[in-house]
C-alpha positions in Angstrom: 15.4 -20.6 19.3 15.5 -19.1 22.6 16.6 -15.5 22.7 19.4 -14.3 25.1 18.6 -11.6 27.3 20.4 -9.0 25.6 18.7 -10.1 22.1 15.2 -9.6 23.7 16.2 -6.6 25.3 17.4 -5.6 22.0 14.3 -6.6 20.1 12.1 -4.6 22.5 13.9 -1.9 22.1 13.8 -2.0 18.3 10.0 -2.6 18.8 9.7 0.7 21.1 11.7 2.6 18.4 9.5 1.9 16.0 6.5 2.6 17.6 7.9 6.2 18.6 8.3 6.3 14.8 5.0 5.7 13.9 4.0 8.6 16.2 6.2 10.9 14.6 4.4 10.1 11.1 0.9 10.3 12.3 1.5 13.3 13.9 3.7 15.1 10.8 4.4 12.8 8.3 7.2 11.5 7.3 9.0 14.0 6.6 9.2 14.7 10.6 10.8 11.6 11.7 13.5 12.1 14.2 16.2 9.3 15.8 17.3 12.3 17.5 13.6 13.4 19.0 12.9 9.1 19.4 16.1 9.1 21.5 14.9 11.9 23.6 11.6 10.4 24.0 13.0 7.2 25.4 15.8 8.8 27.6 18.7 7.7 25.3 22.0 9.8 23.7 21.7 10.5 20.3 24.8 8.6 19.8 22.8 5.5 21.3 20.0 5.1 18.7 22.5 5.3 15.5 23.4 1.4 17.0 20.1 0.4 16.4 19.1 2.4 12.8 22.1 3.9 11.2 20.0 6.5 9.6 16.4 8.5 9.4 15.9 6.9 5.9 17.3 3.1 7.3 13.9 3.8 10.1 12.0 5.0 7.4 12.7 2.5 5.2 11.3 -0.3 8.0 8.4 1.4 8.6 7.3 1.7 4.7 7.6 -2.0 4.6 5.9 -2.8 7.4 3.0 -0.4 6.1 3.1 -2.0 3.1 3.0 -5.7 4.6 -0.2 -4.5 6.5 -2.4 -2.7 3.7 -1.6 -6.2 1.4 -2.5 -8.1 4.7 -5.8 -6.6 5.0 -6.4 -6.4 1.2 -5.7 -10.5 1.3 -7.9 -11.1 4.9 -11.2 -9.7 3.2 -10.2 -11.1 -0.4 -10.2 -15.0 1.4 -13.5 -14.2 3.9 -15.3 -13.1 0.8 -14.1 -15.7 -1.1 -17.8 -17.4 -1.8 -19.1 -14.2 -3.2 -19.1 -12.4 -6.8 -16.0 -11.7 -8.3 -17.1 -7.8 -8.9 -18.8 -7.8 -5.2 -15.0 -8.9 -3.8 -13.4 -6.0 -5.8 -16.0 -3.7 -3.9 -15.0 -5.0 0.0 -11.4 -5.4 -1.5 -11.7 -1.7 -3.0 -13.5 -0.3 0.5 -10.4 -2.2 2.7 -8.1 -0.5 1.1 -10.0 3.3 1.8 -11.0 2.2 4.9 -7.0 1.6 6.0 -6.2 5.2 3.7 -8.4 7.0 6.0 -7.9 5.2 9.9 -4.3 6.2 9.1 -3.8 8.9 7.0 -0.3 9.8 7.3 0.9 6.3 6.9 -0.7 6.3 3.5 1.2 9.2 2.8 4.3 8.0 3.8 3.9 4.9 1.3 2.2 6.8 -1.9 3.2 10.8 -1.2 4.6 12.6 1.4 8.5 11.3 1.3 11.6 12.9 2.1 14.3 14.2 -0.6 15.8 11.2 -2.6 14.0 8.5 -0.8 12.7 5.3 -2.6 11.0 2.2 -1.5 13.6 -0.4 -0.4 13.2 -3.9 -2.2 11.5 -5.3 0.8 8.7 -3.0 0.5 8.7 -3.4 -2.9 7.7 -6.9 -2.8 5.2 -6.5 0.3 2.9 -4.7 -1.5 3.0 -6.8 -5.1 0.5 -9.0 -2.9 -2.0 -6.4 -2.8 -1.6 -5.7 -6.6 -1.6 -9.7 -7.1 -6.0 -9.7 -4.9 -6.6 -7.3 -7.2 -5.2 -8.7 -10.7 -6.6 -12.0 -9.3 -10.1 -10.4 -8.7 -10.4 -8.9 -12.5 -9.3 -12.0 -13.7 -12.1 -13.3 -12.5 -14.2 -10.8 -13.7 -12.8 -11.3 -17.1 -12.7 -15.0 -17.7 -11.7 -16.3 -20.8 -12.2 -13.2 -22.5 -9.4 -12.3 -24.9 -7.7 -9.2 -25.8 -7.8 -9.3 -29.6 -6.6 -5.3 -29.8 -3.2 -5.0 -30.8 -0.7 -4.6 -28.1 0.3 -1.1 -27.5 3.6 0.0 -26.0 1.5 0.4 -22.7 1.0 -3.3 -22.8 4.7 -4.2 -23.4 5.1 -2.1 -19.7 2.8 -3.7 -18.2 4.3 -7.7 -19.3 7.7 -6.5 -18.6 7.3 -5.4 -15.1 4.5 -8.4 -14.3 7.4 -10.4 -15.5 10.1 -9.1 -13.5 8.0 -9.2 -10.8 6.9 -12.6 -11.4 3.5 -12.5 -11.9 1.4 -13.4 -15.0 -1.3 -12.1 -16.4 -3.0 -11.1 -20.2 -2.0 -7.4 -21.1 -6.1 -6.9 -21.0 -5.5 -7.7 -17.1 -2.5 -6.0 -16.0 -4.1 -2.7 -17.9 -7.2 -2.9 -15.9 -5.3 -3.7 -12.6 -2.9 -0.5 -12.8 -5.7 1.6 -14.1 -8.2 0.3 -11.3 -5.5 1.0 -8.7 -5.0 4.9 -10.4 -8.3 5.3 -10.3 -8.7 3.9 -6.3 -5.5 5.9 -5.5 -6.9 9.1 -6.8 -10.2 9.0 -4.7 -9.0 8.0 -1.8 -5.7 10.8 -1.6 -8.3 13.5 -3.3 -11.0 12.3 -0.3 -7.6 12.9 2.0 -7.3 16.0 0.7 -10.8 17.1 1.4 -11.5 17.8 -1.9 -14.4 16.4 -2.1 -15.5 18.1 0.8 -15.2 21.4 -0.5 -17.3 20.0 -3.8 -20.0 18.5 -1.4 -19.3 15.0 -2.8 -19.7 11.5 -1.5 -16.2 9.7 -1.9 -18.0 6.4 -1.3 -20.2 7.0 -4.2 -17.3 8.3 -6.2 -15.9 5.0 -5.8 -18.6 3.0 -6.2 -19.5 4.6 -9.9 -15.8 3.7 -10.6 -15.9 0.3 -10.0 -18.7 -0.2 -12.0 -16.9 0.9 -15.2 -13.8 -1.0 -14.5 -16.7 -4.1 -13.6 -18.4 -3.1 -17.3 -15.1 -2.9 -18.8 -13.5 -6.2 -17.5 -16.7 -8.2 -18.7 -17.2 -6.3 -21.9 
Protein backbone atom coordinates (compact mmCIF):
# COMPACT_ATOMS: atom_id res chain seq x y z
CA UNK A 1 0.00 0.00 0.00
CA UNK A 2 1.13 3.41 -0.61
CA UNK A 3 1.47 5.59 2.37
CA UNK A 4 -0.14 9.13 2.64
CA UNK A 5 1.96 11.83 3.38
CA UNK A 6 1.06 12.43 6.76
CA UNK A 7 1.43 8.51 7.54
CA UNK A 8 5.08 8.70 6.26
CA UNK A 9 5.61 11.73 8.01
CA UNK A 10 4.28 10.02 10.91
CA UNK A 11 6.35 6.92 10.57
CA UNK A 12 9.56 8.86 10.33
CA UNK A 13 8.84 10.52 13.09
CA UNK A 14 8.18 7.43 15.08
CA UNK A 15 11.41 6.12 13.63
CA UNK A 16 13.46 9.40 14.89
CA UNK A 17 11.82 8.92 18.32
CA UNK A 18 12.99 5.86 18.66
CA UNK A 19 16.30 6.40 17.72
CA UNK A 20 16.63 9.38 20.30
CA UNK A 21 15.56 6.48 22.65
CA UNK A 22 18.12 4.27 21.98
CA UNK A 23 20.50 7.15 22.76
CA UNK A 24 19.10 7.78 25.95
CA UNK A 25 19.78 3.92 26.99
CA UNK A 26 23.23 3.66 25.69
CA UNK A 27 24.11 6.61 27.33
CA UNK A 28 22.15 5.73 30.97
CA UNK A 29 20.18 2.95 30.74
CA UNK A 30 16.93 2.59 30.81
CA UNK A 31 16.15 3.86 33.54
CA UNK A 32 16.94 7.47 31.91
CA UNK A 33 14.55 7.44 29.13
CA UNK A 34 12.79 10.68 28.65
CA UNK A 35 9.69 11.61 26.08
CA UNK A 36 10.15 14.87 27.70
CA UNK A 37 14.16 15.17 27.00
CA UNK A 38 13.27 13.28 23.16
CA UNK A 39 10.81 16.08 22.72
CA UNK A 40 13.35 18.65 23.42
CA UNK A 41 15.91 17.09 21.37
CA UNK A 42 13.68 17.15 18.30
CA UNK A 43 12.23 20.68 18.86
CA UNK A 44 8.68 19.47 19.94
CA UNK A 45 6.15 20.37 23.13
CA UNK A 46 6.01 17.92 25.62
CA UNK A 47 2.43 17.70 24.96
CA UNK A 48 3.35 16.72 21.26
CA UNK A 49 5.22 13.45 21.85
CA UNK A 50 2.46 11.83 24.35
CA UNK A 51 0.47 11.57 20.52
CA UNK A 52 2.93 9.44 19.44
CA UNK A 53 3.84 7.11 22.81
CA UNK A 54 1.39 7.59 25.60
CA UNK A 55 3.99 6.79 28.15
CA UNK A 56 7.89 6.22 29.10
CA UNK A 57 7.09 2.51 29.66
CA UNK A 58 4.71 2.35 26.20
CA UNK A 59 8.56 3.64 24.41
CA UNK A 60 10.22 1.40 26.54
CA UNK A 61 8.24 -1.37 25.95
CA UNK A 62 8.98 -0.93 21.83
CA UNK A 63 12.36 -0.73 22.22
CA UNK A 64 12.67 -4.11 24.45
CA UNK A 65 11.06 -5.82 21.64
CA UNK A 66 12.85 -4.56 19.10
CA UNK A 67 16.15 -5.54 21.14
CA UNK A 68 14.81 -8.72 21.57
CA UNK A 69 13.84 -9.25 17.77
CA UNK A 70 17.54 -8.35 17.00
CA UNK A 71 19.68 -10.54 19.54
CA UNK A 72 17.24 -13.74 18.24
CA UNK A 73 17.96 -12.40 14.69
CA UNK A 74 21.51 -12.61 15.00
CA UNK A 75 21.44 -15.80 17.20
CA UNK A 76 19.25 -17.44 14.04
CA UNK A 77 21.74 -15.59 11.11
CA UNK A 78 24.90 -17.57 12.47
CA UNK A 79 22.84 -20.70 13.57
CA UNK A 80 21.72 -21.14 9.42
CA UNK A 81 25.46 -19.94 8.05
CA UNK A 82 26.89 -22.52 10.30
CA UNK A 83 24.44 -24.90 9.56
CA UNK A 84 27.06 -27.67 7.82
CA UNK A 85 29.12 -27.67 10.87
CA UNK A 86 29.15 -29.72 14.39
CA UNK A 87 26.27 -29.47 16.38
CA UNK A 88 28.59 -28.51 19.65
CA UNK A 89 30.83 -26.18 17.18
CA UNK A 90 27.27 -24.20 16.32
CA UNK A 91 26.48 -23.80 20.13
CA UNK A 92 30.09 -22.16 20.37
CA UNK A 93 29.49 -19.31 17.24
CA UNK A 94 25.79 -19.27 18.53
CA UNK A 95 27.17 -18.89 22.23
CA UNK A 96 29.96 -16.12 21.03
CA UNK A 97 26.96 -14.05 18.89
CA UNK A 98 25.16 -13.74 21.66
CA UNK A 99 28.35 -12.09 23.89
CA UNK A 100 29.51 -10.44 21.03
CA UNK A 101 25.91 -8.34 20.75
CA UNK A 102 26.06 -8.19 25.12
CA UNK A 103 29.17 -6.37 24.78
CA UNK A 104 28.83 -3.92 21.29
CA UNK A 105 25.80 -2.76 23.23
CA UNK A 106 25.87 -2.99 26.66
CA UNK A 107 23.11 -0.95 27.95
CA UNK A 108 20.69 -2.53 25.54
CA UNK A 109 21.43 -5.80 27.21
CA UNK A 110 20.66 -4.36 30.34
CA UNK A 111 17.63 -2.96 29.42
CA UNK A 112 16.34 -6.59 28.31
CA UNK A 113 17.87 -8.84 31.27
CA UNK A 114 18.59 -6.02 34.25
CA UNK A 115 18.53 -2.55 34.48
CA UNK A 116 14.47 -1.85 34.30
CA UNK A 117 12.47 0.75 35.78
CA UNK A 118 10.00 0.19 38.85
CA UNK A 119 7.06 -2.28 37.93
CA UNK A 120 8.08 -2.76 34.37
CA UNK A 121 7.67 -6.23 32.58
CA UNK A 122 8.28 -7.42 29.18
CA UNK A 123 5.23 -6.88 26.96
CA UNK A 124 3.91 -10.08 25.08
CA UNK A 125 5.50 -9.01 21.93
CA UNK A 126 8.86 -9.14 23.37
CA UNK A 127 8.07 -12.07 24.97
CA UNK A 128 7.60 -14.04 21.94
CA UNK A 129 10.66 -12.28 19.98
CA UNK A 130 13.05 -13.73 22.03
CA UNK A 131 11.48 -17.53 22.37
CA UNK A 132 13.39 -17.80 18.87
CA UNK A 133 16.67 -17.35 20.37
CA UNK A 134 15.82 -19.94 23.20
CA UNK A 135 14.20 -22.19 20.24
CA UNK A 136 18.58 -22.10 18.12
CA UNK A 137 19.63 -23.04 21.25
CA UNK A 138 17.10 -26.01 22.36
CA UNK A 139 17.43 -26.93 18.72
CA UNK A 140 21.30 -26.97 18.89
CA UNK A 141 21.35 -29.42 22.20
CA UNK A 142 19.00 -31.43 20.65
CA UNK A 143 21.31 -32.14 18.29
CA UNK A 144 23.89 -32.71 20.54
CA UNK A 145 21.76 -35.12 22.41
CA UNK A 146 20.15 -37.27 19.82
CA UNK A 147 18.16 -39.99 20.69
CA UNK A 148 19.41 -40.09 23.99
CA UNK A 149 16.71 -40.59 26.70
CA UNK A 150 16.21 -39.17 29.99
CA UNK A 151 15.47 -42.32 32.13
CA UNK A 152 15.80 -40.13 35.65
CA UNK A 153 12.65 -39.59 37.11
CA UNK A 154 11.10 -36.24 36.45
CA UNK A 155 11.62 -33.77 39.09
CA UNK A 156 9.36 -30.81 39.75
CA UNK A 157 12.09 -28.72 37.80
CA UNK A 158 11.13 -30.80 34.82
CA UNK A 159 7.23 -30.36 35.17
CA UNK A 160 8.42 -26.21 34.86
CA UNK A 161 10.16 -26.65 32.26
CA UNK A 162 7.16 -28.82 29.99
CA UNK A 163 4.65 -26.46 31.19
CA UNK A 164 6.14 -23.32 30.04
CA UNK A 165 7.69 -25.05 26.63
CA UNK A 166 4.09 -25.94 26.30
CA UNK A 167 2.56 -22.67 26.76
CA UNK A 168 4.93 -21.42 24.68
CA UNK A 169 4.51 -23.85 22.12
CA UNK A 170 7.54 -25.49 21.75
CA UNK A 171 8.49 -29.15 22.44
CA UNK A 172 11.12 -30.67 23.72
CA UNK A 173 12.38 -33.87 26.28
CA UNK A 174 12.66 -32.48 29.98
CA UNK A 175 16.49 -33.68 29.48
CA UNK A 176 16.49 -30.73 26.72
CA UNK A 177 14.56 -27.90 28.05
CA UNK A 178 16.95 -28.48 31.45
CA UNK A 179 20.04 -28.09 29.53
CA UNK A 180 18.69 -25.15 27.37
CA UNK A 181 17.68 -22.92 30.57
CA UNK A 182 20.73 -24.02 32.40
CA UNK A 183 23.03 -23.33 29.26
CA UNK A 184 21.39 -19.88 28.97
CA UNK A 185 22.07 -19.21 33.03
CA UNK A 186 25.22 -20.12 32.70
CA UNK A 187 25.84 -17.75 29.23
CA UNK A 188 23.85 -15.00 30.97
CA UNK A 189 26.02 -15.10 34.02
CA UNK A 190 29.45 -14.66 32.09
CA UNK A 191 28.50 -12.33 29.94
CA UNK A 192 26.58 -9.66 32.65
CA UNK A 193 29.71 -10.67 35.28
CA UNK A 194 32.26 -9.88 32.03
CA UNK A 195 29.87 -6.44 31.96
CA UNK A 196 30.49 -5.91 35.18
CA UNK A 197 34.16 -6.19 34.96
CA UNK A 198 34.49 -8.71 37.29
CA UNK A 199 36.55 -10.60 35.69
CA UNK A 200 38.73 -7.87 35.10
CA UNK A 201 39.37 -7.27 38.58
CA UNK A 202 40.12 -11.30 38.91
CA UNK A 203 42.44 -11.10 35.75
CA UNK A 204 40.27 -13.61 33.94
CA UNK A 205 39.59 -14.40 30.35
CA UNK A 206 35.68 -14.35 29.81
CA UNK A 207 36.17 -16.03 26.45
CA UNK A 208 37.86 -18.88 28.09
CA UNK A 209 35.23 -18.83 30.93
CA UNK A 210 32.86 -19.53 28.31
CA UNK A 211 34.52 -21.83 26.42
CA UNK A 212 35.20 -24.28 29.60
CA UNK A 213 31.34 -23.90 30.05
CA UNK A 214 30.28 -25.11 26.99
CA UNK A 215 32.28 -28.01 27.12
CA UNK A 216 30.35 -29.34 30.18
CA UNK A 217 27.07 -28.52 28.92
CA UNK A 218 28.68 -30.36 25.32
CA UNK A 219 29.85 -33.54 27.87
CA UNK A 220 26.62 -33.32 29.56
CA UNK A 221 24.18 -33.32 26.52
CA UNK A 222 26.10 -36.31 24.99
CA UNK A 223 26.62 -38.22 28.16
Amino acid sequence: MTLTRRERVRQQTLAEIKQHAIEQVAGGGAAGLSLNAIARAMGMSGPAIYRYYASRDELLAELVTDAYAELTATLERVAAETARRAPARRLAVVAEAYRAWALEQPRRYGMLFGERPEQFADPQEGIAAIHGAMLVLLGLLSELAGSAGDNARATRLDTQLTRWAQRRGGEASPRVLRLGVLTWTRLHGIVSLELAGVFDAMGLDAGLLLDAELAQVVTAATA
